[in-house]
N, C-alpha and C positions, 0 to 999 in steps of 0.2 A: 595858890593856883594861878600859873600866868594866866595871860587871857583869851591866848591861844587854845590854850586847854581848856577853857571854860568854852568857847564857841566849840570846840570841838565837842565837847561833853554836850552841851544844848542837839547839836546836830546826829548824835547819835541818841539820845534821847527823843526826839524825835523824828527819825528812823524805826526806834521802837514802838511808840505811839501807833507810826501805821500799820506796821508788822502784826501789832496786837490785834488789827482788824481782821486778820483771816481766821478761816474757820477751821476749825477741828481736826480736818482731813493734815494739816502743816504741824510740823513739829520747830521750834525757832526758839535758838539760843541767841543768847546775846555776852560781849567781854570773852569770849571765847578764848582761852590761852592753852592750843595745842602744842605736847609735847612727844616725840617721836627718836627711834633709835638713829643717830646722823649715819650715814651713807659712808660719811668718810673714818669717822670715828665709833665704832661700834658702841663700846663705853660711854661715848656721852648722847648729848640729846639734843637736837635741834628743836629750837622753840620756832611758833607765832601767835601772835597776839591777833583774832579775827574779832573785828565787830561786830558783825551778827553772822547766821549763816540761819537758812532756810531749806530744810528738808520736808520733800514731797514730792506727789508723784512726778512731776521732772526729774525728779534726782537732787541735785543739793544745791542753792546758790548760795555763794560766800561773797559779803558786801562789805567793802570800803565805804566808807561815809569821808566825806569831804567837803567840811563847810563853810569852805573859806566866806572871808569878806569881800567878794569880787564881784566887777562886772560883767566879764566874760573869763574862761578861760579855753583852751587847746592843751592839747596832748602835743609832743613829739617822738615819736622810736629813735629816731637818727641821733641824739644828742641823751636821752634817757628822763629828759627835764620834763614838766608842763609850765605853760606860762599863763599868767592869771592878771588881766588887766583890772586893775582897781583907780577911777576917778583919771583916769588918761596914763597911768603909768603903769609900766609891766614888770610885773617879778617873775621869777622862775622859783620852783620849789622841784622835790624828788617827783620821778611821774607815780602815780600810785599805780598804776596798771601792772609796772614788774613788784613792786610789795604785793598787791594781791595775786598775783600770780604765784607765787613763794608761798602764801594761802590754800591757795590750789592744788598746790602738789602737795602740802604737809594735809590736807583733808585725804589728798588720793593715799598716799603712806598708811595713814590712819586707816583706813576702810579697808586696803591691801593684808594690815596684817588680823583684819577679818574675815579673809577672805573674800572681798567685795570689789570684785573686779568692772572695768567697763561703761558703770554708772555715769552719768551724765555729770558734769563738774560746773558751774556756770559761772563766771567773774564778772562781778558787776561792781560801778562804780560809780554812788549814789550822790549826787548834790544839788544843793539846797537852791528851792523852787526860782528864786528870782535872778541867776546866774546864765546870760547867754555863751551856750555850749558853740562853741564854732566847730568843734572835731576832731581830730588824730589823725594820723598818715603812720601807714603801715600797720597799723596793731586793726588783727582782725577775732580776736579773742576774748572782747572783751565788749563786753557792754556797758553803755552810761546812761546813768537814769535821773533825770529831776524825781527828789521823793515824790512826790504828788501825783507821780505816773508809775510810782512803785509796783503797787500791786496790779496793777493793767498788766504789767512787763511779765510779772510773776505769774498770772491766772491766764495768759495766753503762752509763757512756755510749751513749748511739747511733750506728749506723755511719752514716759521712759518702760519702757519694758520692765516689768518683773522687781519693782522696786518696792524694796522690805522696809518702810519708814522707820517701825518701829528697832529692827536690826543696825540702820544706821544711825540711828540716833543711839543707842547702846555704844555702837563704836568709838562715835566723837567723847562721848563722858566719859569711856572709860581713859581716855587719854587725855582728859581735858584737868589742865589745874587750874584750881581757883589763887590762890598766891606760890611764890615762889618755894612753900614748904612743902607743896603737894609735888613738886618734881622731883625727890626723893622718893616719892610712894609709887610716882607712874613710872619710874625704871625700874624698882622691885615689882610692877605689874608684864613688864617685859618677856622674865620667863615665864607666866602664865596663860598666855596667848599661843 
């Protein structure tokens, strides 16, 4: 396992950790890998891989974790990058705001062909406590959260009208693979929908 991946693992582990703190009323998956009929290609299936997602009465939030090793980072739209200064030097990486966004819409597909129109959809992008956040320019769709102010973010969402917890959470499973052999079994789930 690089060691990228290992920090990455630790930061969505805990992500988990606080997730596990809410109560009863939340329903919260976690390695999430939705798969969906593609738009373009009827026959096949556009995947994402979501880190956690949190269904309640807001409606559903689907979380990016990003735990880099830095000490500040920023967003940019204009360019598609985020920049992330570590010890005086800056990198650029992919922005996670359009991945999770791509997130968002394969949650909205999922729910669609439940029927489950309108539901609140909410893109958050979670990073680890000791990172000064400076901001983003243009992206207004998104939210960014140090974990440790996770669930404030989450228990002060707005209540969503008329939201079926336990109906959206059937939704996401039924479309949800756990490894790569179950995406054979969710496109023979296709015609039974």
């Amino acid at each position: 396992m690089s060691r990228s991946t290992s920090i990455g693992l630790i930061g969505e582990l805990t992500v988990a950790h606080y997730l596990s703190k809410l109560s009863d009323v939340y329903r919260v998956l976690h390695e999430v890998w939705l798969a969906c009929p593609s738009d373009v290609h009827p026959l096949d299936l556009d995947v994402a891989q979501v880190d956690h997602l949190v269904i309640g009465p807001f409606g559903i939030a689907v979380l990016e974790t990003k735990w880099w090793n830095a000490d500040a980072i920023w967003f940019d739209e204009r360019d598609g990058l985020c920049r992330i200064r570590r010890q005086g030097e800056v990198f650029t990486r992919r922005n996670p705001m359009a991945q999770n966004e791509w997130h968002v819409e394969m949650v909205r597909r999922v729910l669609a062909r439940f029927r489950i129109y309108g539901l609140p959809i909410y893109n958050i992008i979670v990073l680890r406590p000791k990172i000064q956040f400076i901001g983003f320019r243009t992206h207004k769709t998104t939210m960014v959260v140090k974990v440790d102010r996770l669930l404030d973010v989450l228990s002060h969402l707005p209540k969503a009208d008329e939201v079926d917890i336990d109906e959206c959470y059937r939704a996401i499973t039924w479309y949800q693979a756990n490894d790569p052999d179950d995406l054979w079994m969710i496109r023979c789930r296709f015609r039974k929908v």
